[in-house]
N, C-alpha and C positions, 0 to 999 in steps of 0.2 A: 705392781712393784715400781720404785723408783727407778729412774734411770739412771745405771751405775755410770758414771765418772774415772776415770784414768786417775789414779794418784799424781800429786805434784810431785813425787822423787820417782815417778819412773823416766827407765831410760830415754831419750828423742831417738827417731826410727833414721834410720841410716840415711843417707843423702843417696839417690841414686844416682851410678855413677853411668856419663854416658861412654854409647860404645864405640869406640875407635875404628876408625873407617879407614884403612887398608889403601894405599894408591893403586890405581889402576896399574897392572906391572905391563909394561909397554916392551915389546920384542926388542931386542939389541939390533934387528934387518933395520928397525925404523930409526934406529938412531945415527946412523950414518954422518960425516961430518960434511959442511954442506958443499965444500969442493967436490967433494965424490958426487952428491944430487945434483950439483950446477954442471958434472962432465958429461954425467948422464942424461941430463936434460939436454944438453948442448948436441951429446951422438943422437938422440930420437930426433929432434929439429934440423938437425943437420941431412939427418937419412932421408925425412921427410919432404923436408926443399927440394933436393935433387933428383930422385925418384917418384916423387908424387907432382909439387907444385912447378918447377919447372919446364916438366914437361905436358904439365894441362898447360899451364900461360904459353909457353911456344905455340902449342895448337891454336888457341885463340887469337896469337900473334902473328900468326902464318896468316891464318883464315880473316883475318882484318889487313894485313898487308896492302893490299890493293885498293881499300874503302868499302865502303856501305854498298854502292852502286856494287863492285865485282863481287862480291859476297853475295847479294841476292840475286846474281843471275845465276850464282853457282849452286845455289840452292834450290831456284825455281825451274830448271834445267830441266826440259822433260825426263829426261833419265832417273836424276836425282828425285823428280816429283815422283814416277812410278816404284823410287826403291821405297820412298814413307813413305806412301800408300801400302803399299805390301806389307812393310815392318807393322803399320798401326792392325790392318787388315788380321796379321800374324796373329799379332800378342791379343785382339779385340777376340778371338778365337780359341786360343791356347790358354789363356789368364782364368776365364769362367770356368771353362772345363777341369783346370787344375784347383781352381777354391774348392768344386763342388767334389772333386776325389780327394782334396785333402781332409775337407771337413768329416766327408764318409769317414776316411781312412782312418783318422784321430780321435772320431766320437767311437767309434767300433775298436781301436785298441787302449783309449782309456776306459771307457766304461763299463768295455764286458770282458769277460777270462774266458776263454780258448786256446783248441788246441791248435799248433801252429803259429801262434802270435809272433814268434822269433822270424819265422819265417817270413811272414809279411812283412814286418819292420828289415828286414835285411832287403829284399824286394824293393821300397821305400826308398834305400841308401843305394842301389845300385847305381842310377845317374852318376852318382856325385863320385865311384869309382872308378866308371868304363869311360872311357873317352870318348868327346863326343864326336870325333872321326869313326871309331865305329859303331858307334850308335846310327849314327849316318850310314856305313856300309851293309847294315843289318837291314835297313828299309831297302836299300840296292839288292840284297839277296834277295828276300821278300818280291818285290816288286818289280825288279830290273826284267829286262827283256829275255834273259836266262835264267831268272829267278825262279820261285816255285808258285805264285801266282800270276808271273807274268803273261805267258800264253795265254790264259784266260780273261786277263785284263784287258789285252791286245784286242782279242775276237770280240769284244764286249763296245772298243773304244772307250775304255775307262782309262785317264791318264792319273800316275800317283807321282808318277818320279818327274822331275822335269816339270812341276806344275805348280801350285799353290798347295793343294793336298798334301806331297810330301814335306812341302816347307811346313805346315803345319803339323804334321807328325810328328817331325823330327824335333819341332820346337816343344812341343806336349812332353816328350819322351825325357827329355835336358831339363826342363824345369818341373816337372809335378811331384820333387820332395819338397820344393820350400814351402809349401802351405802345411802342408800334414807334418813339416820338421820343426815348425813354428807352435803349432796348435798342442802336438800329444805332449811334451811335459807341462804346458801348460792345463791344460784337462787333467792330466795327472796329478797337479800339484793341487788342483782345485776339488777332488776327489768327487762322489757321485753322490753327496748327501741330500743337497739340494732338489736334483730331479729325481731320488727317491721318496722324498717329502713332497713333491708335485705328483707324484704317479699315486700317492698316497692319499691324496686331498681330490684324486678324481680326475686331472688335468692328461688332454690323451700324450699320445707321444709326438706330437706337432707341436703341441701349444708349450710342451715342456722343452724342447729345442727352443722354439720362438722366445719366449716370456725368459726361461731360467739361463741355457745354456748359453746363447748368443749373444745376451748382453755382458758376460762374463768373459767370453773370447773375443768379444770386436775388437780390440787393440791389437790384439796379436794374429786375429785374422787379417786385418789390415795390413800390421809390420809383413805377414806372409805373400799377401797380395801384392806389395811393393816391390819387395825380393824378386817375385817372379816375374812381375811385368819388366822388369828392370835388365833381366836374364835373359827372357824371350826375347827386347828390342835389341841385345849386343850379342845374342848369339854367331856365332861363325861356322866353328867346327862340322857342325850337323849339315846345318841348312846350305855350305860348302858343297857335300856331296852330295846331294837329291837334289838341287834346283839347276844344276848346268850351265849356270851364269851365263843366263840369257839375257841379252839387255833393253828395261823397259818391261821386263816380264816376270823373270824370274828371282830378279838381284833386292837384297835386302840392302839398309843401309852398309852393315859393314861389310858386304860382297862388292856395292858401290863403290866405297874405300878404298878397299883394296886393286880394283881394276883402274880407278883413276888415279890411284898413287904408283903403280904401276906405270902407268903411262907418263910420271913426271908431269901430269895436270894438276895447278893449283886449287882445283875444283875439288879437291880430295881432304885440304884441310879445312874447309867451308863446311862438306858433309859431315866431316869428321866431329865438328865444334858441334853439331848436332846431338850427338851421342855424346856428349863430352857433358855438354849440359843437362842432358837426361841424367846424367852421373850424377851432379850436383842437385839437381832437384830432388833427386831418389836419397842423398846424405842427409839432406834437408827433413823430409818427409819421414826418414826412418829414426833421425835425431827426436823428430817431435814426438813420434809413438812413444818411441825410449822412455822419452820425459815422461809419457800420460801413463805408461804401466806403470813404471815408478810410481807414481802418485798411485794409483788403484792398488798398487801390491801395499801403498802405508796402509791406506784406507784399511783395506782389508784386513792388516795386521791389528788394526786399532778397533773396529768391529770386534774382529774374536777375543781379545785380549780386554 
């Protein structure tokens, strides 16, 4: 058959019409007049001067006060040298040992359902509630001379309290949420699909940590890893009560600190600018993470979507 044809008196087919795009409706919080943003801006800046940056610059202006020469006698000061040592000795001790219970701790409460799970995760957040004075007084019970393994410690000559050991303990005990505090929503958010598709294709359960799970958390194992090391070298509270403040032997940097600020020695803002700059490089370092998860969480969004 021929191919029919449209008559010339029929109707033209309607124009279509396009469709109307809606403005983004913006919150009335965001609209603010801009005195109100510039007072506001001006109180966070203001808070920040005075209680953050003025008082880091005074320590570095203390601690240079005298010049380059008095500065690094105050710093290479046998005292001073045995309290970093200690400090680095510390956290080169406490820092591994909390990766490797965080990462336990976060791969076993995102991955698997059990019973108890609340309970461990409140276990977890303990530190961050009990004060680290008595956290400190807990290894004194434990350990001290009237303690409940002290006797036994004694006849053995095994020292905990007064020694490196406790300072070590005590510093394990203050910092071993921030790695597993870092890691489980992020495991969580990443769900378990992945190393179920490796468990599936053959892969054991090594090669499925190695290969799938940990190139997935290194940013945030890291941001964890910072945090702590960062904690371990400015702790006070703990390592206060179990090391004696012996000096030369027992004293961390901020035990340091505090006995030479104490005694009105200006060798105390020299140590101090120590710690001060660990601050800064730890802002630094954990700014950068920021940025790189940022980036991995687009990625990632852009992948699945």
């Amino acid at each position: 058959m021929p191919a029919t044809t449209a008559p010339p008196y029929a109707a033209p087919l309607p124009a279509v019409q396009e469709k109307r795009v809606e403005p983004i409706h913006v919150p009335a919080a965001t609209l603010e007049p801009f005195w109100v943003r510039a007072v506001l801006i001006a109180i966070v800046l203001a808070f920040l001067t005075l209680f953050l940056f003025v008082p880091l610059l005074s320590v570095f202006a203390e601690a240079f006060k005298k010049g380059w020469q008095a500065y690094l006698a105050a710093i290479t000061e046998p005292d001073a040298v045995s309290a970093i040592k200690l400090t680095l000795l510390t956290a080169v001790i406490a820092v591994p040992l909390n990766l490797v219970f965080g990462v336990a701790a976060s791969w076993c409460i995102a991955k698997f359902e059990f019973r108890g799970k609340s309970i461990l995760l409140t276990l977890i957040d303990l530190p961050f509630s009990v004060s680290p004075v008595i956290s400190g007084l807990i290894y004194v019970l434990l350990f001290g001379a009237q303690g409940w393994l002290g006797p036994w410690l004694a006849e053995h000559d095994i020292r905990i309290l007064f020694a490196v050991p406790g300072i070590v303990l005590a510093t394990i005990f203050v910092t071993f949420p921030f790695v597993a505090r870092e890691l489980i929503p992020l495991m969580q958010s990443q769900g378990s699909e992945e190393e179920e598709a490796a468990l599936v294709l053959g892969a054991s359960g090594f090669k499925t940590f190695w290969h799938v799970t940990l190139p997935n958390i290194k940013w945030g194992l890291l941001y964890g890893v910072i945090l702590c090391n960062a904690r371990a070298m400015g702790e006070f509270g703990a390592v206060s009560v179990v090391s004696g403040h012996i000096r030369g032997e027992t004293n961390t940097i901020p035990l340091q600190v505090e006995i030479l600020y104490n005694e009105y020695n200006f060798a105390a803002f020299a140590v101090a600018s120590l710690l001060a700059l660990l601050a800064l490089v730890t802002l630094a370092l954990k700014s950068l993470i920021e940025w790189r998860l940022a980036d991995a969480g687009a990625e990632q969004f852009q992948e699945q979507s």
